[in-house]
TORKEKE-140756 format. One record per residue: residue in three letters; x, y, z of N, C-alpha, C in turn. Coordinates in steps of 0.05 Angstrom, whole numbers, padded with zeros to 5 digits. Example, Ala and Ser with C-alpha at 12.3 -4.5 7.8 and 13.67 -1.06 7.14 Angstrom:
BEGIN
+-----+--------+--------+--------+--------+--------+--------+--------+--------+--------+
!   r !    n_X !    n_Y !    n_Z !   ca_X !   ca_Y !   ca_Z !    c_X !    c_Y !    c_Z !
+-----+--------+--------+--------+--------+--------+--------+--------+--------+--------+
! ALA !  00264 ! -00114 !  00156 !  00246 ! -00090 !  00156 !  00264 ! -00066 !  00156 !
! SER !  00257 ! -00045 !  00142 !  00273 ! -00021 !  00143 !  00258 !  00001 !  00157 !
+-----+--------+--------+--------+--------+--------+--------+--------+--------+--------+
//
This chain:
BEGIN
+-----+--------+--------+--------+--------+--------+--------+--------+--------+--------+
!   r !    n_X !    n_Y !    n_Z !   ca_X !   ca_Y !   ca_Z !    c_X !    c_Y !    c_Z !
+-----+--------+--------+--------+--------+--------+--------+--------+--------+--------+
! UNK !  00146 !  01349 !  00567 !  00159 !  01334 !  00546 !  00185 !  01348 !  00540 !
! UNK !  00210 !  01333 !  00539 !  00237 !  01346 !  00537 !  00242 !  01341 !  00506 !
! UNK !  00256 !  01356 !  00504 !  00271 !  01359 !  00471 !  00288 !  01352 !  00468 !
! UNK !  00284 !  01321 !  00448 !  00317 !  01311 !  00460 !  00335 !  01319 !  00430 !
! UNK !  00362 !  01325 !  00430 !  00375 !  01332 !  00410 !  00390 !  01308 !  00398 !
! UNK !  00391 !  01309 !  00361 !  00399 !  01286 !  00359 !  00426 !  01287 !  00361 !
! UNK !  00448 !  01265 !  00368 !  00471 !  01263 !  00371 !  00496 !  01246 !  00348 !
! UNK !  00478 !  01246 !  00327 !  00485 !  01222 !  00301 !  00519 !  01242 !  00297 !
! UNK !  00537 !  01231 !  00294 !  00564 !  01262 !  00280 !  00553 !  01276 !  00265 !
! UNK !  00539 !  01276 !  00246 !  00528 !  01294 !  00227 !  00509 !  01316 !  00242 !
! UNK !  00496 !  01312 !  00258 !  00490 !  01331 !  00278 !  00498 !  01349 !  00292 !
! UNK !  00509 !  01332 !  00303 !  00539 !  01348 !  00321 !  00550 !  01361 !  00306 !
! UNK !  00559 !  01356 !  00295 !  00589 !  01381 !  00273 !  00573 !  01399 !  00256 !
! UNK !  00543 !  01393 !  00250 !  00534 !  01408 !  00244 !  00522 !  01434 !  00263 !
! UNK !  00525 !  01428 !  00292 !  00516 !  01447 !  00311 !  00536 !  01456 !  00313 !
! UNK !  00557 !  01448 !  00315 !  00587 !  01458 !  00319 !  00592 !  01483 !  00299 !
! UNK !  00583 !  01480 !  00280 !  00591 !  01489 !  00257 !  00570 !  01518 !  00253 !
! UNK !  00547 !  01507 !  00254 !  00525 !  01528 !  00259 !  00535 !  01558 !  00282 !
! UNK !  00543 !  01545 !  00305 !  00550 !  01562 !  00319 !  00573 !  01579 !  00310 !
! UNK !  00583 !  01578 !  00298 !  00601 !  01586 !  00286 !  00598 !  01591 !  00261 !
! UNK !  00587 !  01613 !  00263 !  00582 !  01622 !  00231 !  00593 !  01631 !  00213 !
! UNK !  00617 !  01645 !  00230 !  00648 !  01656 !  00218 !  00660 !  01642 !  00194 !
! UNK !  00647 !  01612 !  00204 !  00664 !  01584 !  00191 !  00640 !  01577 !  00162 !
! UNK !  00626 !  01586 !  00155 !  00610 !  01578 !  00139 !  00608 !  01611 !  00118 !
! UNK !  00597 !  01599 !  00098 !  00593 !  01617 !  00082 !  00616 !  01635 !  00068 !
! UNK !  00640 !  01628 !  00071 !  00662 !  01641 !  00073 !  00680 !  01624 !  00050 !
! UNK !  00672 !  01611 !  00035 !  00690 !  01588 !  00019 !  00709 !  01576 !  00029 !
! UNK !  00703 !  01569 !  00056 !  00730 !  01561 !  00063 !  00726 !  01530 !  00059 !
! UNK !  00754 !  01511 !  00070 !  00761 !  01486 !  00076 !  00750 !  01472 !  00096 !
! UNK !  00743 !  01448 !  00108 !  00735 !  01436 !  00126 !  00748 !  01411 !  00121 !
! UNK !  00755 !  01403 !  00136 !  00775 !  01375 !  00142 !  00764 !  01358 !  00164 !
! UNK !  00761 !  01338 !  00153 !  00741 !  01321 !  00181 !  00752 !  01285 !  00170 !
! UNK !  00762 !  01271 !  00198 !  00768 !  01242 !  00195 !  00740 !  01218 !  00183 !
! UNK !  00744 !  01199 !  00197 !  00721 !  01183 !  00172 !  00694 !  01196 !  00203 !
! UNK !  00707 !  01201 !  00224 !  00677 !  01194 !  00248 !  00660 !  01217 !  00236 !
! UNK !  00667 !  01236 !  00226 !  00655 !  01264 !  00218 !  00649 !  01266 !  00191 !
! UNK !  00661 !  01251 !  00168 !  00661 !  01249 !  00147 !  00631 !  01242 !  00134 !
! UNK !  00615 !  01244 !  00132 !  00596 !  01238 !  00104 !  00586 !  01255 !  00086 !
! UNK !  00572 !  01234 !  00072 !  00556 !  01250 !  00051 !  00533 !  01280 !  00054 !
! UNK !  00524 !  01267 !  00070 !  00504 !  01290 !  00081 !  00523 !  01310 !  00091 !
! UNK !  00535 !  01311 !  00100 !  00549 !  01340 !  00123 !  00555 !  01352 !  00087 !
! UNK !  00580 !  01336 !  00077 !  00592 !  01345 !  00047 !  00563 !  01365 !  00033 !
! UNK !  00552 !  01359 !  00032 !  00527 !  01364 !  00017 !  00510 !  01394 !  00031 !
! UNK !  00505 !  01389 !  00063 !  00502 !  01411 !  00068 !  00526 !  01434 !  00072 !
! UNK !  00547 !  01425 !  00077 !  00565 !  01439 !  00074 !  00574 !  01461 !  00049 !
! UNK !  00565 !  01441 !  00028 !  00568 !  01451 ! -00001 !  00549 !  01474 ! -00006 !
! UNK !  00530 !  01470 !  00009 !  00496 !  01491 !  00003 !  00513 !  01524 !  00025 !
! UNK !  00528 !  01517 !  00045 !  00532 !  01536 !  00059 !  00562 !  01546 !  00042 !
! UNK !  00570 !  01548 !  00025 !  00591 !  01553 !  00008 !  00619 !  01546 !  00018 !
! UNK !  00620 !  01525 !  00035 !  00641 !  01506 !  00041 !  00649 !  01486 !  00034 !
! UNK !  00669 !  01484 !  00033 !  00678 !  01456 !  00015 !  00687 !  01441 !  00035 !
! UNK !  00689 !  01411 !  00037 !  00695 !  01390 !  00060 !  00709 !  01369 !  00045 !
! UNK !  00734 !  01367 !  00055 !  00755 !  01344 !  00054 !  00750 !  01323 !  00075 !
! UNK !  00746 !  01297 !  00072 !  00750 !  01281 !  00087 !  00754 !  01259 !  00082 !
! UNK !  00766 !  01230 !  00106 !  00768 !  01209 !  00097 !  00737 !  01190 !  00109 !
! UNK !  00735 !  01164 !  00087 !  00703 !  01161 !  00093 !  00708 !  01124 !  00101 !
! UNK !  00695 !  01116 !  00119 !  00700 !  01078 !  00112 !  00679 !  01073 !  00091 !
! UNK !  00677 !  01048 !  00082 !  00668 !  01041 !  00057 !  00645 !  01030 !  00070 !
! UNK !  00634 !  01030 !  00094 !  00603 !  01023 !  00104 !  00594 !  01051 !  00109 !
! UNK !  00599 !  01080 !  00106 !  00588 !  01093 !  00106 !  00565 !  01093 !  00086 !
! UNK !  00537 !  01110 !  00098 !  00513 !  01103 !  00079 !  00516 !  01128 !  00061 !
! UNK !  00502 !  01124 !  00036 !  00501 !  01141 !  00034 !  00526 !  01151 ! -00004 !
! UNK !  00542 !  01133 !  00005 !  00569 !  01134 ! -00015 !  00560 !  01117 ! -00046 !
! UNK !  00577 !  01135 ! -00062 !  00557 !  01129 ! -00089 !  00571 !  01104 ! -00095 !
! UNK !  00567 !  01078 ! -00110 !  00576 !  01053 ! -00110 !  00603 !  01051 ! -00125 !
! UNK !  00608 !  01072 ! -00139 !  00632 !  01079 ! -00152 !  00661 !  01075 ! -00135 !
! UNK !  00648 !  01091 ! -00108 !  00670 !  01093 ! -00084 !  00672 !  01071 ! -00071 !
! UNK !  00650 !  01063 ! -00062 !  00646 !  01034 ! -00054 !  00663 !  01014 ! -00060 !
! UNK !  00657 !  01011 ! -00088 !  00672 !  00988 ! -00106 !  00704 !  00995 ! -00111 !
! UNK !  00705 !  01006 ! -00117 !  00738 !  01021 ! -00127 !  00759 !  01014 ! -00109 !
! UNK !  00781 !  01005 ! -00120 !  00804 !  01000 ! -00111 !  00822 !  01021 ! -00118 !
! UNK !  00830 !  01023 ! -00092 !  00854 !  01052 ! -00087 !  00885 !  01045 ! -00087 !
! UNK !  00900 !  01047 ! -00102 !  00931 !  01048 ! -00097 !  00934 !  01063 ! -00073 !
! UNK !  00966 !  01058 ! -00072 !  00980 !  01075 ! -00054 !  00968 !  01108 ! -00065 !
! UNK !  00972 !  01130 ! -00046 !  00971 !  01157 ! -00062 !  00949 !  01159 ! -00077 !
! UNK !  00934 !  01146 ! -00081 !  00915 !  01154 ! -00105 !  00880 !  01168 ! -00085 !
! UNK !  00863 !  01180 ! -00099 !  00842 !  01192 ! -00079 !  00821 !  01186 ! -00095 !
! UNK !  00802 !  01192 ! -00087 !  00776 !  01200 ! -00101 !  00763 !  01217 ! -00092 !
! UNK !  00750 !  01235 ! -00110 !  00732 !  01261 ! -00112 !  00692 !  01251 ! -00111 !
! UNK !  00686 !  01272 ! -00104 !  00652 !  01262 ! -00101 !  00643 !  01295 ! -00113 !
+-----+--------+--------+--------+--------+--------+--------+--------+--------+--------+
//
Protein backbone atom coordinates (compact mmCIF):
# COMPACT_ATOMS: atom_id res chain seq x y z
CA UNK A 1 0.00 0.00 0.00
CA UNK A 2 1.69 3.41 -1.10
CA UNK A 3 1.35 6.67 0.75
CA UNK A 4 -0.07 8.99 -1.24
CA UNK A 5 0.72 12.72 -0.23
CA UNK A 6 -1.86 15.29 -0.30
CA UNK A 7 -1.28 17.96 -2.98
CA UNK A 8 -4.26 20.61 -2.05
CA UNK A 9 -1.66 24.36 -1.95
CA UNK A 10 -2.16 24.31 1.61
CA UNK A 11 -0.19 21.25 1.77
CA UNK A 12 2.34 21.99 -0.34
CA UNK A 13 3.51 25.31 1.10
CA UNK A 14 2.97 23.84 4.12
CA UNK A 15 5.77 21.08 3.31
CA UNK A 16 7.67 23.75 1.78
CA UNK A 17 7.63 25.62 4.69
CA UNK A 18 8.12 22.72 7.20
CA UNK A 19 11.31 21.98 5.53
CA UNK A 20 12.45 24.94 6.23
CA UNK A 21 12.38 25.66 9.57
CA UNK A 22 14.64 28.64 9.51
CA UNK A 23 11.34 30.25 8.05
CA UNK A 24 9.01 29.53 10.85
CA UNK A 25 9.01 30.36 14.33
CA UNK A 26 11.06 33.38 13.76
CA UNK A 27 8.16 36.23 13.51
CA UNK A 28 8.75 36.66 10.30
CA UNK A 29 6.49 37.74 7.06
CA UNK A 30 5.06 35.37 4.49
CA UNK A 31 3.67 36.70 1.31
CA UNK A 32 1.69 34.32 -0.84
CA UNK A 33 -0.77 35.21 -4.13
CA UNK A 34 -4.52 34.08 -3.94
CA UNK A 35 -3.18 30.05 -5.28
CA UNK A 36 -1.37 29.87 -1.81
CA UNK A 37 -3.47 32.15 0.11
CA UNK A 38 -6.03 30.72 2.75
CA UNK A 39 -7.42 30.58 5.84
CA UNK A 40 -6.01 27.51 7.06
CA UNK A 41 -2.24 28.05 6.05
CA UNK A 42 -2.94 31.94 7.84
CA UNK A 43 -3.96 30.08 10.88
CA UNK A 44 -1.34 27.51 11.02
CA UNK A 45 1.02 29.86 10.19
CA UNK A 46 -0.08 32.07 13.04
CA UNK A 47 0.39 28.92 15.65
CA UNK A 48 4.10 28.73 14.20
CA UNK A 49 4.72 32.54 15.10
CA UNK A 50 4.43 33.78 11.50
CA UNK A 51 2.45 36.15 10.18
CA UNK A 52 1.02 35.69 6.36
CA UNK A 53 0.07 38.44 3.91
CA UNK A 54 -1.89 37.46 1.11
CA UNK A 55 -4.33 38.07 -1.68
CA UNK A 56 -7.53 35.61 -1.46
CA UNK A 57 -10.56 35.17 -4.38
CA UNK A 58 -13.88 35.47 -2.83
CA UNK A 59 -14.74 31.54 -3.50
CA UNK A 60 -12.05 30.70 -1.23
CA UNK A 61 -13.60 28.36 1.68
CA UNK A 62 -13.27 29.06 4.56
CA UNK A 63 -13.40 33.28 4.55
CA UNK A 64 -15.48 34.89 7.21
CA UNK A 65 -18.71 36.45 5.33
CA UNK A 66 -17.59 39.88 6.30
CA UNK A 67 -14.85 39.45 3.48
CA UNK A 68 -17.04 37.79 1.32
CA UNK A 69 -19.61 40.42 1.21
CA UNK A 70 -17.53 43.63 1.42
CA UNK A 71 -16.87 45.97 -1.22
CA UNK A 72 -13.33 47.20 -1.66
CA UNK A 73 -12.32 50.66 -3.20
CA UNK A 74 -9.40 51.36 -5.00
CA UNK A 75 -6.36 51.06 -2.20
CA UNK A 76 -8.45 49.97 0.45
CA UNK A 77 -7.60 46.16 2.23
CA UNK A 78 -8.94 44.06 4.75
CA UNK A 79 -7.44 42.42 7.80
CA UNK A 80 -8.57 38.84 9.26
Amino acid sequence: MSHRASTTPQALAMEQLIGRTDLLNERGHLLADNWYSSVAIAESLQQSNTHFIGTCRKSRRGLPEEVVEGKLRKSEWKAM
